[in-house]
C-alpha positions, 0 to 999 in steps of 0.5 A: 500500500502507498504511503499518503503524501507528507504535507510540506510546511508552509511558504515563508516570505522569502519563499513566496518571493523567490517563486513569483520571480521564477513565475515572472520569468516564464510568465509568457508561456504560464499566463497563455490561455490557450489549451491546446496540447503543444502550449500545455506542454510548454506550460508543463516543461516551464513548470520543472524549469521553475521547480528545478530553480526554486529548490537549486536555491530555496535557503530552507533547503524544503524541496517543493514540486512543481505540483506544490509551486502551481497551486501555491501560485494559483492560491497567491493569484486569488488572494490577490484577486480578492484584494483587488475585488475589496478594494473596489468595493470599498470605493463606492462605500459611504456614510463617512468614518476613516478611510478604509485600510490598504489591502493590497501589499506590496508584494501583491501590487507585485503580483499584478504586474505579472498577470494580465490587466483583464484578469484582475479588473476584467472587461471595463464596463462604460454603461453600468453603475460599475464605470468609473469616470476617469477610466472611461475610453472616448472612443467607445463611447459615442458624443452628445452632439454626434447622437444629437445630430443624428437624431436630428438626420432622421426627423428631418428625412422623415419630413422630407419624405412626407412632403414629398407626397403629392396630394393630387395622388390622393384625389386621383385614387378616389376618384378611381375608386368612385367608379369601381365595378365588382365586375372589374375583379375578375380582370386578369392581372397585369402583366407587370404584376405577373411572376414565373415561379420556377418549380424548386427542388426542395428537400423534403421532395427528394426525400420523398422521392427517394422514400418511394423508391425505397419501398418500390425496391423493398417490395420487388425484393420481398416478390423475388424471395417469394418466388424463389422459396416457391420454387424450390418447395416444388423442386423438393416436393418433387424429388420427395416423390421420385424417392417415394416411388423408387423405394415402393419399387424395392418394396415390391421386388423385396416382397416379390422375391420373399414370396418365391422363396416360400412357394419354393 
C-alpha cells in the first residue's frame, strides 16, 4: 500500500518571493490561455524549469514540486484577486468614518504586474453603475452632439419624405375608386404584376422521392424471395416423390422375391 503524501510546511516570505520571480520569468508561456496540447506542454516543461530553480536555491533547503509551486501560485493569484475585488468595493462605500485600510501589499501590487490587466479588473464596463469616470475610453463611447445630430438626420428625412407626397395622388385614387365595378375583379392581372415561379427542388421532395423508391425496391425484393422459396418447395416436393416411388419399387421386388422363396 502507498504511503499518503507528507504535507510540506508552509511558504515563508522569502519563499513566496523567490517563486513569483521564477513565475515572472516564464510568465509568457504560464499566463497563455490557450489549451491546446503543444502550449500545455510548454506550460508543463516551464513548470520543472521553475521547480528545478526554486529548490537549486530555496535557503530552507524544503524541496517543493512543481505540483506544490502551481497551486501555491494559483492560491497567491486569488488572494490577490480578492484584494483587488475589496478594494473596489470599498470605493463606492459611504456614510463617512476613516478611510478604509490598504489591502493590497506590496508584494501583491507585485503580483499584478505579472498577470494580465483583464484578469484582475476584467472587461471595463462604460454603461453600468460599475464605470468609473476617469477610466472611461472616448472612443467607445459615442458624443452628445454626434447622437444629437443624428437624431436630428432622421426627423428631418422623415419630413422630407412626407412632403414629398403629392396630394393630387390622393384625389386621383378616389376618384378611381368612385367608379369601381365588382365586375372589374375578375380582370386578369397585369402583366407587370405577373411572376414565373420556377418549380424548386426542395428537400423534403427528394426525400420523398427517394422514400418511394425505397419501398418500390423493398417490395420487388420481398416478390423475388417469394418466388424463389416457391420454387424450390416444388423442386423438393418433387424429388420427395421420385424417392417415394423408387423405394415402393424395392418394396415390391423385396416382397416379390420373399414370396418365391416360400412357394419354393
Amino acid at each position: 500500500m502507498d504511503e499518503t503524501q507528507k504535507r510540506t510546511p508552509n511558504f515563508t516570505a522569502s519563499e513566496a518571493e523567490q517563486l513569483l520571480e521564477l513565475v515572472e520569468k516564464y510568465k509568457n508561456i504560464i499566463e497563455c490561455k490557450r489549451t491546446d496540447t503543444c502550449t500545455n506542454a510548454k506550460k508543463d516543461v516551464a513548470w520543472k524549469r521553475i521547480e528545478h530553480d526554486f529548490n537549486s536555491q530555496c535557503p530552507s533547503g524544503c524541496h517543493r514540486n512543481a505540483k506544490i509551486l502551481k497551486k501555491k501560485y494559483i492560491n497567491l493569484k486569488r488572494e490577490v484577486k480578492k484584494r483587488v475585488a475589496e478594494e473596489k468595493k470599498y470605493l463606492y462605500l459611504t456614510g463617512g468614518g476613516p478611510p478604509p485600510k490598504k489591502l493590497l501589499t506590496q508584494f501583491g501590487e507585485k503580483l499584478l504586474t505579472v498577470l494580465h490587466e483583464k484578469q484582475v479588473s476584467g472587461m471595463q464596463s462604460v454603461y453600468d453603475n460599475d464605470v468609473i469616470a476617469g477610466n472611461i475610453d472616448e472612443s467607445v463611447i459615442l458624443e452628445e452632439e454626434t447622437l444629437e445630430s443624428i437624431v436630428d438626420f432622421e426627423k428631418s428625412t422623415e419630413v422630407e419624405n412626407y412632403e414629398g407626397i403629392n396630394e393630387s395622388d390622393n384625389v386621383e385614387s378616389s376618384q378611381l375608386w368612385n367608379k369601381y365595378d365588382p365586375s372589374q375583379l375578375k380582370t386578369p392581372k397585369n402583366s407587370k404584376l405577373k411572376f414565373e415561379e420556377k418549380p424548386q427542388r426542395s428537400a423534403k421532395n427528394s426525400w420523398a422521392k427517394l422514400a418511394d423508391m425505397k419501398a418500390k425496391w423493398t417490395e420487388e425484393k420481398y416478390e423475388a424471395e417469394i418466388k424463389i422459396m416457391y420454387a424450390e418447395h416444388e423442386q423438393r416436393m418433387k424429388l420427395m416423390k421420385e424417392k417415394h416411388n423408387m423405394e415402393m419399387k424395392i418394396l415390391a421386388v423385396d416382397l416379390e422375391r420373399k414370396k418365391k422363396k416360400l412357394e419354393g
